[in-house]
C-alpha positions in Angstrom: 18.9 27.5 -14.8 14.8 27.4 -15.1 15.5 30.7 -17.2 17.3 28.6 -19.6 15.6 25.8 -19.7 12.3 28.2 -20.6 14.3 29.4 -23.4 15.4 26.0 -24.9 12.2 24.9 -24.4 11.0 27.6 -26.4 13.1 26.8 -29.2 12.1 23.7 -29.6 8.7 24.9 -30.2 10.2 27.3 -32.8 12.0 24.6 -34.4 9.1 21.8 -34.9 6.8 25.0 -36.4 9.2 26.4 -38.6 11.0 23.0 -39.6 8.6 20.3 -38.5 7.2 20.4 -42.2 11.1 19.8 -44.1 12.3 16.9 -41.8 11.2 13.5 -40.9 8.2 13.1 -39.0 10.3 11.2 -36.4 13.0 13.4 -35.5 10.9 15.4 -33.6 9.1 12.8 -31.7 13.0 11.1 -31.4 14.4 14.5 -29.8 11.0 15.3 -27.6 11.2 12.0 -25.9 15.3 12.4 -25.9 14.6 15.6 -23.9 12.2 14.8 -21.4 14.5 12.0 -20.2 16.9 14.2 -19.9 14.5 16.7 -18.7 13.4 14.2 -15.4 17.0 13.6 -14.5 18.4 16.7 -14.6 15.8 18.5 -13.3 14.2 15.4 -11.3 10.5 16.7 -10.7 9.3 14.9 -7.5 7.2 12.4 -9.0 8.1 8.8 -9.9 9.7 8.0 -13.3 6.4 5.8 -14.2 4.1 8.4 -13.2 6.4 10.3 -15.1 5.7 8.1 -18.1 2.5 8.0 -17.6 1.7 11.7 -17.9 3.8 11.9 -21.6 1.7 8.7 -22.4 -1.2 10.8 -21.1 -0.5 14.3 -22.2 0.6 12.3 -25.9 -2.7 10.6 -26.3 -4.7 14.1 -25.4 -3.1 15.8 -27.8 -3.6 13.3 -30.7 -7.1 13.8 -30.0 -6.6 17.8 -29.5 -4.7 17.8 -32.9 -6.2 15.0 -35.0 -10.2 17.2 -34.1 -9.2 20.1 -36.2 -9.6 17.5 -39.3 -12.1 15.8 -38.0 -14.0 18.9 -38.1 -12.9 20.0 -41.7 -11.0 23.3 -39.7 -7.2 22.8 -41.3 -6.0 20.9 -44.8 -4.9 17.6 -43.8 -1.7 18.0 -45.8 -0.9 20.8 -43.5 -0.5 18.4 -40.4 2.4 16.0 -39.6 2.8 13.5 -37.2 5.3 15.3 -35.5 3.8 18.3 -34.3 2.8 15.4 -30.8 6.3 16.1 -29.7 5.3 19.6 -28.6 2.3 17.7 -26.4 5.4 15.2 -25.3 7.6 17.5 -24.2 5.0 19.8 -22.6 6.2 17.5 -19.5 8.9 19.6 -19.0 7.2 22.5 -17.7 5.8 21.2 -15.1 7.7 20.3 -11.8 9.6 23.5 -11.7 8.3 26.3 -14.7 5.1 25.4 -13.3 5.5 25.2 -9.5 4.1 29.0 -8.8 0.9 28.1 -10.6 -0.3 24.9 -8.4 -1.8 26.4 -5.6 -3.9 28.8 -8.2 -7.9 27.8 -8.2 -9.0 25.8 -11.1 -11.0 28.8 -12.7 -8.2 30.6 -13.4 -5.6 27.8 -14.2 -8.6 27.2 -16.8 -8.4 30.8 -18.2 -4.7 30.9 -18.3 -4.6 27.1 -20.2 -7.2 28.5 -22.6 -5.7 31.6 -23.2 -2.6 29.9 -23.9 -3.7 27.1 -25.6 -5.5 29.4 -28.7 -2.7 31.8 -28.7 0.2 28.8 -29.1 -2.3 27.0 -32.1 -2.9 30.8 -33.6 0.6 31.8 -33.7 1.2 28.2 -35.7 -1.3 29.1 -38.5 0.2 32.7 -38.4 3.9 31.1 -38.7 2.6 28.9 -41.7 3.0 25.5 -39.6 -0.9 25.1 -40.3 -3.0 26.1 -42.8 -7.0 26.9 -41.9 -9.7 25.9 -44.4 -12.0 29.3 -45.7 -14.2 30.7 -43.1 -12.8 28.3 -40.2 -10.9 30.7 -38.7 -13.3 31.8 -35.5 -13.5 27.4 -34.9 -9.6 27.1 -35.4 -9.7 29.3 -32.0 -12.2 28.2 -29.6 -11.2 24.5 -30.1 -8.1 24.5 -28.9 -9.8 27.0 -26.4 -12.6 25.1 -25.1 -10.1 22.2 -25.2 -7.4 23.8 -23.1 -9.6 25.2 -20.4 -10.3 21.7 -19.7 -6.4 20.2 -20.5 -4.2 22.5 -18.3 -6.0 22.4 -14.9 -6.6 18.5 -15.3 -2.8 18.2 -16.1 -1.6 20.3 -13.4 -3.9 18.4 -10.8 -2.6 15.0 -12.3 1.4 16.0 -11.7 1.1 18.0 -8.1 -1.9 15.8 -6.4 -0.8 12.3 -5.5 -4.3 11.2 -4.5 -5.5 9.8 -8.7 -2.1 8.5 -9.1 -2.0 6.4 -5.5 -5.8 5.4 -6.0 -4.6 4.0 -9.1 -1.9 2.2 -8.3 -3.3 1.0 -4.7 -6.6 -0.7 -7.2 -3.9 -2.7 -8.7 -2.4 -4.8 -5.3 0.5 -5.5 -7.1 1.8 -2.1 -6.7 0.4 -1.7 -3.6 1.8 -4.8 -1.8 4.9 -5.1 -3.0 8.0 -2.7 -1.8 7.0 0.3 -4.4 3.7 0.6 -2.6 5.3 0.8 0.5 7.7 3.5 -0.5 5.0 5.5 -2.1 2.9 5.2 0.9 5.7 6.0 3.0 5.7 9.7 2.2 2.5 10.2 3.5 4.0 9.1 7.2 3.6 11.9 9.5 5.2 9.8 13.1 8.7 9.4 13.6 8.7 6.0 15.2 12.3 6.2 16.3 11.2 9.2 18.7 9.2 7.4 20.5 10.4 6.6 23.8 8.9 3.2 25.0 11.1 2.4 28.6 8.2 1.5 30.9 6.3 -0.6 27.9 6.9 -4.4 28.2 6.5 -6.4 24.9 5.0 -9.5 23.6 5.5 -11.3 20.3 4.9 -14.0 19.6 6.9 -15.7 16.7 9.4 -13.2 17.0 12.6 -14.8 16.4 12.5 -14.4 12.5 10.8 -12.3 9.6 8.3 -9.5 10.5 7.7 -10.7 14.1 12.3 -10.7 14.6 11.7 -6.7 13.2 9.2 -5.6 15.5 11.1 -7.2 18.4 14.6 -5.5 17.5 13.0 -2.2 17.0 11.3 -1.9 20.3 14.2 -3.4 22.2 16.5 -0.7 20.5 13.4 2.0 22.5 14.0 0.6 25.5 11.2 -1.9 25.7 11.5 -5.0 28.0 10.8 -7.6 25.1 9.1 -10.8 25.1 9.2 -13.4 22.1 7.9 -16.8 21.8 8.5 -19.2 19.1 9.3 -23.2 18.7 12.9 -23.0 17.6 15.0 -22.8 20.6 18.1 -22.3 19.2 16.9 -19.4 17.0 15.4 -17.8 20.3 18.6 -18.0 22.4 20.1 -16.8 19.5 17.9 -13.3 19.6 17.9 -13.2 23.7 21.6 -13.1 23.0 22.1 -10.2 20.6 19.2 -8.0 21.4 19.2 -6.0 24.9 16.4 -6.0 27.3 15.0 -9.3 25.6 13.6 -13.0 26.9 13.0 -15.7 25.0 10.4 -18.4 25.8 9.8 -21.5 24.1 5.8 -21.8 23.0 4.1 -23.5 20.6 0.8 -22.0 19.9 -0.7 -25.2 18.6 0.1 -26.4 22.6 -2.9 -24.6 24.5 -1.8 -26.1 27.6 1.8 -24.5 27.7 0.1 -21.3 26.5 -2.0 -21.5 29.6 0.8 -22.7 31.7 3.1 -19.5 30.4 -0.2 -17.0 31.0 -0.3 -17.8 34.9 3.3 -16.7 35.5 4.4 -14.2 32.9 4.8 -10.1 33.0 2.4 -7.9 32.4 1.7 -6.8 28.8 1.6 -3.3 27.1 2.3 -4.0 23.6 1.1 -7.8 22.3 1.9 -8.9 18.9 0.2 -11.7 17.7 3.0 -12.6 14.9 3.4 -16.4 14.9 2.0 -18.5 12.2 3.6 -20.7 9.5 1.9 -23.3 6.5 2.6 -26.7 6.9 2.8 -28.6 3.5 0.7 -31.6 5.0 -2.4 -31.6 7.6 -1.6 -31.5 10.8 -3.8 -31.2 14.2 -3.1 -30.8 17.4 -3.3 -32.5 20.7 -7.5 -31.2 20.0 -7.7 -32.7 16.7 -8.0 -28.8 15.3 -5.8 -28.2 12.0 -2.2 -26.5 12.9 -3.3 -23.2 11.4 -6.3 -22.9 12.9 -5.0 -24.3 16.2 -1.8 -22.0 16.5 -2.6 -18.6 14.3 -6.6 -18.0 15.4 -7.6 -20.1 18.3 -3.9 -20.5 20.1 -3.4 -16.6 19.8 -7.5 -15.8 20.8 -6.7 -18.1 24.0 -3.0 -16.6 24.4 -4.6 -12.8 25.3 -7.9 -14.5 26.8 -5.6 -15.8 29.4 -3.5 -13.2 30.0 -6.9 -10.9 30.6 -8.0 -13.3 32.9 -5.0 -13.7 35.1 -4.9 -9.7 35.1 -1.3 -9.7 32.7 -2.8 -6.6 30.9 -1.9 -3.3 31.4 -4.5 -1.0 31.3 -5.1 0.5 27.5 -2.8 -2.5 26.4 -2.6 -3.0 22.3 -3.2 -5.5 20.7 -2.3 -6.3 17.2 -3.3 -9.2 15.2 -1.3 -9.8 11.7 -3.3 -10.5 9.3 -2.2 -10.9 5.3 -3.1 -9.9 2.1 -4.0 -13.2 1.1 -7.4 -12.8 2.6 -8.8 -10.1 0.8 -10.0 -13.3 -2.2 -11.4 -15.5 0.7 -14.6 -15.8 2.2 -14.7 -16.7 5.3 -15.6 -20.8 5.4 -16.3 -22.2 8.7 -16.9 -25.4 7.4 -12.9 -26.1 6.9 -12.0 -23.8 9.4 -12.6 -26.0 12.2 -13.2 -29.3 9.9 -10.5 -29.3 7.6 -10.7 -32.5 5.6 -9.5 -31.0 2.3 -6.2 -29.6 3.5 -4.2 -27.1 0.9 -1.9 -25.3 2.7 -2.3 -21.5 0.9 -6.4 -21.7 0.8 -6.4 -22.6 4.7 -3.6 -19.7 5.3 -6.2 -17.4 3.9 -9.5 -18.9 5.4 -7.8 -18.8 9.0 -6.7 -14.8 8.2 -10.0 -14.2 7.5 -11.3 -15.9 10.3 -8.6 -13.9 12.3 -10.2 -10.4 11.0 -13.7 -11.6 11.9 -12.9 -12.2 15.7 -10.7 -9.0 16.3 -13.9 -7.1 14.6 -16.6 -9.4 17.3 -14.3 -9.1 19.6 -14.0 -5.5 19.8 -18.4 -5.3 20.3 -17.7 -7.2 23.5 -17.5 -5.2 26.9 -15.1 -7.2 28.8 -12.4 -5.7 25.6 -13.4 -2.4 26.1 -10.5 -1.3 27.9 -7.9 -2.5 25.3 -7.1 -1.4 21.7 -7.9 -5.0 19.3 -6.1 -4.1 16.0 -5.6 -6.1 13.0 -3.3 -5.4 10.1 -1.5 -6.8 7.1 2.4 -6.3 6.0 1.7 -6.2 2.2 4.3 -8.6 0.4 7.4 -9.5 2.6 10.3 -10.9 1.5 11.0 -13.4 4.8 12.5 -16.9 5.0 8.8 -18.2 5.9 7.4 -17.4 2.2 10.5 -18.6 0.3 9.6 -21.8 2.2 6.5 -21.6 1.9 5.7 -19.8 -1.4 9.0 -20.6 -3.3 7.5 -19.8 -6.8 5.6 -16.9 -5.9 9.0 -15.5 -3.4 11.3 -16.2 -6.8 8.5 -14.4 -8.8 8.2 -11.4 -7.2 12.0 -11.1 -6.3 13.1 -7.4 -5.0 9.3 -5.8 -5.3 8.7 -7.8 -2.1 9.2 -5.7 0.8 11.9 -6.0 3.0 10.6 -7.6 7.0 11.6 -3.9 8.2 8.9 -2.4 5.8 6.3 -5.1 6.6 7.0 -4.1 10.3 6.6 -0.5 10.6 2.8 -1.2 10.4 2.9 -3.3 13.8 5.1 -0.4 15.3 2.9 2.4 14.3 0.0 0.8 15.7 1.7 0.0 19.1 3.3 3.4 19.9 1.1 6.0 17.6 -0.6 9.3 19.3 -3.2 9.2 16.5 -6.5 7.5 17.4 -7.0 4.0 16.5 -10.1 2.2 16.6 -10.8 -1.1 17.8 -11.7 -3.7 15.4 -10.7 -2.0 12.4 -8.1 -3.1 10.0 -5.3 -1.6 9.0 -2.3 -1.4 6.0 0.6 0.8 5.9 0.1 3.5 8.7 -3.8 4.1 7.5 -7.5 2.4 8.6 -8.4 0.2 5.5 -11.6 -2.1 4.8 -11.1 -5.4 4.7 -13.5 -5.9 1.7 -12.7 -5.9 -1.7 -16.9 -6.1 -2.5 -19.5 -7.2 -0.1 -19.2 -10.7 -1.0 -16.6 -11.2 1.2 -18.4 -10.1 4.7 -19.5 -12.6 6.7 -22.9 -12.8 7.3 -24.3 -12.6 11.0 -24.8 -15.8 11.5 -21.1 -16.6 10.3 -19.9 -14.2 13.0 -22.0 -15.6 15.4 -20.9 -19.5 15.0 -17.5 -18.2 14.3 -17.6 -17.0 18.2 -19.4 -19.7 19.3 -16.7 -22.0 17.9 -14.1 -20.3 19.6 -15.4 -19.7 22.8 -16.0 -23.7 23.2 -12.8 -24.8 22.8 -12.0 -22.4 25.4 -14.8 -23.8 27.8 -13.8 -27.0 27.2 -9.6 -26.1 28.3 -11.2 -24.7 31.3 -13.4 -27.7 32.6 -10.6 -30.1 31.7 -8.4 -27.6 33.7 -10.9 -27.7 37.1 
């Protein structure tokens, strides 16, 4: 079959030489581009069909530049070229993936011969077949052009189709095909951990707003291991609801805006191996709690800081017990703004969702300096773009939007599961998105400063105080 398809490609280069001066400038470029669609499903060279596209936009662009220099440089009449003569840099796609699978692995130096070699032979045989004609005394520039030119083309074109790191580093600067469910897929074959191998029995569980979305598929998957699970959430019926269909599950009714029940539920629970801190939604109005602290604040940073505070004190975790804080996307474009963190007298829902993920990446970073957290693994993470029931609600425009690139609550999952049962080392305090460490950080502007970090703890760590001396 690659035999055949040599020789048809071959002909095709015949036929655009010999003919490409009698026809239409278009039926050339019409038949290359017919071909190399055929070419990526017949064949189907493992690369996606827009990176696909992107080489022939690539390889296209190149060669007008290859092509249109030999005028530039008064080497060949200008009558003698056409148009269509770019469908032999389109269809030059079709080599590789398959023709040119034996030659990836070759070191640059000699892909760089071989391209130049072939490069000046394919352009000489051209003028020798009459498809180009060379101006007087040109014919020693006619050659190392498309030399020089090709020792540069062929290596960079075979380390743009077989290496994935350009084309991910691309895509990833983009978000939008790096949060939604494309990035995740692309991403995905770099996964090296078969999490459904893992075998979990002895591990006991805690989520917290597990009984829908992301926090619903990290609780199903490690009760299908054999984990004893633990959710929390506010909707009762929602919770029996899981307890009932998921083995080796418990459901417990907590509101992490209510610091007392979280208190209350620390004193008598199991102990932990696995803690997710899952739980947070975006009410449209503001809302405080029983402290006069904003809902998102309350229940996402400071209700889930005093949830595992608690459960250290009262000795509920296991030694080496992870801990893994979700975090969103959404932060990446927000400072961290203490100011409305903990005195939020402006309320918009979406700009305090981000300022409180920030503010949940801070702590797990400070956090993780502090001795008495030595022992555990403090981990913070984000899904990418999730298709749950809490963004429709809460993002209807952006969830209708985005559509079927959002990922699917399995996908935005896998992260949280990874970082609970991994063998790879992890390191406390970082941040992490789709199996791999990540900064935080788009640019510098977005750290906070020292004394943010230090107020930021200070903040917390008072609220906690008080609980206590209102406790004794």
């Amino acid at each position: 079959m690659i035999i055949l398809k040599i020789i048809l490609l071959q002909l095709f280069w015949f036929s655009v030489v010999f003919f490409g001066n009698s026809v239409s400038s278009y039926l050339p470029l019409f038949a290359s581009f017919i071909l190399v669609i055929v070419n990526y499903y017949v064949f189907a060279p493992k690369i996606s069909l827009a990176r696909y596209s992107f080489l022939i936009i690539l390889f296209t662009l190149f060669g007008y530049l290859h092509d249109t220099s030999f005028i530039w440089l008064n080497i060949i009449t200008k009558k003698s070229y056409h148009i269509g003569f770019l469908s032999l840099w389109i269809i030059f796609i079709a080599y590789y993936g398959d023709i040119f699978n034996k030659l990836k692995n070759i070191p640059t130096f000699f892909l760089s011969i071989l391209g130049a070699l072939g490069g000046s032979l394919a352009y000489w045989s051209a003028y020798k077949l009459g498809a180009l004609s060379i101006l007087p005394g040109r014919e020693t520039t006619y050659v190392v052009v498309p030399f020089t030119l090709w020792a540069v083309f062929f290596p960079s074109s075979m380390w743009l189709f077989y290496k994935d790191k350009y084309w991910n580093y691309f895509l990833d600067k983009t978000i939008l095909f790096s949060f939604d469910k494309s990035g995740f897929k692309r991403h995905e074959n770099q996964f090296t951990e078969d999490l459904s191998k893992k075998r979990i029995t002895t591990k006991i569980s805690l989520i917290t707003g597990g009984t829908s979305g992301i926090g619903e598929e990290v609780a199903m998957a490690l009760s299908r291991l054999n984990s004893k699970v633990v959710v929390t959430g506010r909707n009762e019926k929602k919770g029996k609801s899981f307890e009932e269909k998921n083995f080796n599950s418990t459901f417990v009714s907590l509101d992490m805006v209510n610091w007392n029940d979280i208190h209350n539920f620390c004193k008598v629970c199991e102990k932990f191996d696995y803690i997710v801190l899952n739980a947070g939604s975006m009410p449209e109005n503001l809302i405080v709690n029983e402290s006069g602290v904003e809902f998102q604040c309350a229940s996402q940073l400071l209700g889930h800081y005093y949830l595992i505070s608690w459960l250290k004190k009262y000795g509920k975790l296991n030694s080496h017990a992870r801990i893994v804080w979700v975090s969103s996307g959404g932060m990446y474009l927000k400072e961290l703004d203490l100011k409305s963190l903990f005195n939020n007298s402006e309320y918009e829902k979406v700009a305090t969702y981000a300022n409180v993920k920030r503010a949940q990446v801070t702590l797990v970073e400070e956090l993780s300096k502090e001795e008495e957290w030595a022992k555990f693994k403090i981990l913070a993470m984000h899904p990418g773009w999730v298709g749950t029931l809490g963004l429709k609600e809460s993002l209807p425009k952006f969830y209708s939007l985005m559509g079927n690139r959002l990922r699917s609550p399995a996908e935005g999952a896998d992260t949280i599961l990874w970082l609970l049962m991994t063998d790879e080392a992890l390191y406390s305090g970082s941040f992490y998105f789709d199996r791999k460490k990540v900064s935080p950080y788009i640019t510098k502007k977005y750290m906070p400063s020292k004394d943010q970090r230090l107020n930021l703890m200070k903040q917390v760590k008072s609220y906690l105080f008080d609980h206590k001396r209102s406790d004794t």
